[in-house]
C-alpha atoms as one frame of an Amber mdcrd trajectory, in Angstrom:
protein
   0.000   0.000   0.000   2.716   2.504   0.647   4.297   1.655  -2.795   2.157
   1.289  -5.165   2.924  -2.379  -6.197   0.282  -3.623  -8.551   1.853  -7.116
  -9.293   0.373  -8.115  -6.127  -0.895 -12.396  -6.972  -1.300 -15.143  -4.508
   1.716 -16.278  -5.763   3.500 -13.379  -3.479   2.333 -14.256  -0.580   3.505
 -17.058   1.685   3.753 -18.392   5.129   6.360 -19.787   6.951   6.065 -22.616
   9.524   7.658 -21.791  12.961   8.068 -23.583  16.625   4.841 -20.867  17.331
   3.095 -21.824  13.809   2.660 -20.541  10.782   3.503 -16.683   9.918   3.757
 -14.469   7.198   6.565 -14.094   5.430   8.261 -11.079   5.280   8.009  -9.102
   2.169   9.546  -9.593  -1.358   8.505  -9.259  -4.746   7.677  -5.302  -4.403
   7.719  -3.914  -8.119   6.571  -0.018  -7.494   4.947   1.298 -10.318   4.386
   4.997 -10.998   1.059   5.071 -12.070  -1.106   2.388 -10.535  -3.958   2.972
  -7.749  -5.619  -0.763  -7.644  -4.340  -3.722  -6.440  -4.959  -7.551  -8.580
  -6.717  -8.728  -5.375  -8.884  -7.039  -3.584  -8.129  -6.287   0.629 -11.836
  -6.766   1.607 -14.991  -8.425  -0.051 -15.269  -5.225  -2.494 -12.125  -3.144
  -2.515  -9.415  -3.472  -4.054  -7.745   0.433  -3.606  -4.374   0.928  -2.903
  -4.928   2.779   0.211  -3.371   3.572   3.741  -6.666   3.458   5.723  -8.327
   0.529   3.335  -5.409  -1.447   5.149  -5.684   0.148   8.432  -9.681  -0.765
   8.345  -9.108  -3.858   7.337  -6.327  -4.860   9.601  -8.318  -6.096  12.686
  -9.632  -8.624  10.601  -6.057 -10.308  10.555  -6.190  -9.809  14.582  -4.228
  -6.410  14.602  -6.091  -3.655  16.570  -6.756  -0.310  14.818  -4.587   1.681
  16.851  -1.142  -1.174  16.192  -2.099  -0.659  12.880  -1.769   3.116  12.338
   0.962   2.963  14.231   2.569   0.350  11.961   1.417   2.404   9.120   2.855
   5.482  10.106   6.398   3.234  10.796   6.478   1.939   7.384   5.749   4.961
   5.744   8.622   6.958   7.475  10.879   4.348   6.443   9.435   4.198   2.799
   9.371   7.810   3.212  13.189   8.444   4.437  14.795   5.727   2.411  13.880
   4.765  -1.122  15.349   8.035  -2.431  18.877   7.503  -1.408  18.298   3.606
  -2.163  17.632   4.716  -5.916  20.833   6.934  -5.915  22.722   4.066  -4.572
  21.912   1.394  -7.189  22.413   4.009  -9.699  19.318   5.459 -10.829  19.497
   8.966 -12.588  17.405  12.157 -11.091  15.381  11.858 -14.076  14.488   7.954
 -13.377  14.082   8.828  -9.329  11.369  11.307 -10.688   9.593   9.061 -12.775
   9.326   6.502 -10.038   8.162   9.417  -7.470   4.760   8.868  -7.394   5.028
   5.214  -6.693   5.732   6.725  -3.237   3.019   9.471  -3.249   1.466   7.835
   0.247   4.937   8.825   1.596   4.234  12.644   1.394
């Protein structure tokens, strides 16, 4: 949701067994794309928006309280936020090509 990955199939999500039980995995497969604003699958019945507070609404439903959530939220989106500028620099992207990808991180600002 924070980057707007669109490539989002069953086939990217997985769990992993643990001594506790099964988890989610932690992320991979994150394509942003600059001009998307729906995911393939949809977060409730009916929506499938990428959007902060779809997934915050929809989070106690995976036994995460409201509050964790925005909290989580805002924790990702500070990291998104403070980092995936200077990651582009560093694998060698151009200012032009960091400005085409910008508003695949519009939920940053």
């Amino acid at each position: 949701m924070v980057v707007t990955n669109t490539d989002d199939h069953l086939r990217n999500r997985a769990f992993i067994l643990t001594d506790k039980g099964w988890i989610l995995s932690p992320l991979y497969d994150v394509n942003p794309v600059p001009y998307g604003d729906e995911l393939s699958l949809n977060v409730d019945e009916e929506d499938n928006r990428i959007s902060i507070d779809l997934a915050v609404q929809t989070a106690v439903r995976f036994g995460i309280s409201k509050s964790d959530a925005e909290d989580y939220a805002e924790d990702i989106l500070k990291i998104i936020r403070d980092n995936w500028e200077k990651t582009a620099v560093g694998y060698g992207l151009t200012r032009r090509q960091i400005e085409e990808m910008r508003p695949a991180f519009s939920a940053c600002y």
